[in-house]
N, C-alpha and C positions, 0 to 999 in steps of 0.2 A: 371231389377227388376220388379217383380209382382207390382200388382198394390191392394191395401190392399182392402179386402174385412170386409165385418162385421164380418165375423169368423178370416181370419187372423187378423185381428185388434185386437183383445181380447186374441191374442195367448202368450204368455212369447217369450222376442224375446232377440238372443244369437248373440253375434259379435264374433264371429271366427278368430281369428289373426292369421296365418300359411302360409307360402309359400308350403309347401308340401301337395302338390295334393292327392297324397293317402290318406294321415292324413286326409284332408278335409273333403274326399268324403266318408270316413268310417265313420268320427263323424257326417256328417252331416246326414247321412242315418242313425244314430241310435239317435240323438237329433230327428231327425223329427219325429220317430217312435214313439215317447214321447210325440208328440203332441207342439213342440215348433220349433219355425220359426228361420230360421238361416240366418246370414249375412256374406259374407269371407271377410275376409280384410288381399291382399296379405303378407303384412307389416305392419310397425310398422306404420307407417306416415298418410298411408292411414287406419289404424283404427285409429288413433288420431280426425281424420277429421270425418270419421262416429261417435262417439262418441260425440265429439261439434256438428253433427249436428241433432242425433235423438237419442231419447231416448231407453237404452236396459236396460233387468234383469239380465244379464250374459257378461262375458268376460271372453274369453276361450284363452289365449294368451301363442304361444310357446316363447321361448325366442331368438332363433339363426333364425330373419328373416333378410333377404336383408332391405335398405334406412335407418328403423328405426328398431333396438333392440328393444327386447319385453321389457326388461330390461328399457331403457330408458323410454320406452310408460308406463312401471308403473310409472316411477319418474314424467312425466310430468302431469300422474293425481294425482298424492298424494294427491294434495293439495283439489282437488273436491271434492264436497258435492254430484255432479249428477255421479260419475264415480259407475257403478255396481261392484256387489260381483265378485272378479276373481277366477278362476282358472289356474294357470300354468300347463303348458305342456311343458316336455323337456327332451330329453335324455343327458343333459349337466349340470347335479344336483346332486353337492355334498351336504354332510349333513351341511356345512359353507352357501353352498349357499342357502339351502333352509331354512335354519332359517332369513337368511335376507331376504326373499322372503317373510316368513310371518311375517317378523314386516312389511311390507307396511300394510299401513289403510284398502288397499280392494282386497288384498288375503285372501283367505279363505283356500286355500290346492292347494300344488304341485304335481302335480301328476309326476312321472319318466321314461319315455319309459325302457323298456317296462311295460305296466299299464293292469289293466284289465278294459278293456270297457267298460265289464257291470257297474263295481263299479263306473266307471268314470260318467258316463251316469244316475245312479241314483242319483250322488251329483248333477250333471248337472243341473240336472230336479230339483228337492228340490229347489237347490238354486236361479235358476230362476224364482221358486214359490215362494219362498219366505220363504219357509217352513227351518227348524231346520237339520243341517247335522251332529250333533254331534253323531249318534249313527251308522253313516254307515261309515264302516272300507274299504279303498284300499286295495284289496287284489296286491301286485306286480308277478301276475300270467305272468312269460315269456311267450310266443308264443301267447298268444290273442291278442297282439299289439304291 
């Protein structure tokens, strides 16, 4: 891990939960293009632990990882006051599961493989700013992801 400088320290900072490498290294190269610092966390377990121990604006969590479910990694923060706005990621979402997905306290939007980037990437941004995502729409464009 970089070692935080005065710029990165004031960046909007994202914890990434995905075991898929591709997934990773595509959001991370268009999250960082946005100007916001990213964290991966293999699993579910090991983003539980980065979470208890530093503070982030975002959680970007798929659901189907190795040790711990993203699933479960939501149930165990429900109850937090410090857990950031989420978004899901998953190509394992039906319309039953995603409405349970958004009654957790700190889902914000599920996004469904395949999703379009760029729209993903603008909530991304927004919501790790802090900023309002009510008026930008998912396009579920196949082939961009």
């Amino acid at each position: 891990m970089e070692p935080l400088t005065e710029s990165s320290a004031s960046l909007p900072r994202v914890l990434l939960a995905d075991n898929d490498e591709a997934v990773v290294e595509m959001l991370m190269e268009f999250l960082r293009r946005r100007g916001l610092e990213v964290e991966v966390a293999p699993d579910g377990e090991v983003a539980l632990r980065s979470l208890e121990m530093h503070p982030f604006d975002l959680l970007v969590c798929d659901l189907d990882m190795p040790v711990m479910r993203g699933d479960e990694l939501l149930r165990r923060i429900a109850g937090s006051r410090s857990a950031p706005p989420t978004l899901v990621i998953s190509g394992y979402v039906d319309e039953f599961v995603e409405r349970e997905l958004m009654a957790h306290p700190h889902v914000r939007r599920v996004f469904r493989k395949p999703f379009d980037v760029r729209g993903f990437t603008e909530v991304a941004d927004r919501l790790a700013r802090g900023k309002n995502i009510d008026d930008v729409f998912d396009d579920p464009a196949p082939g961009l992801f």
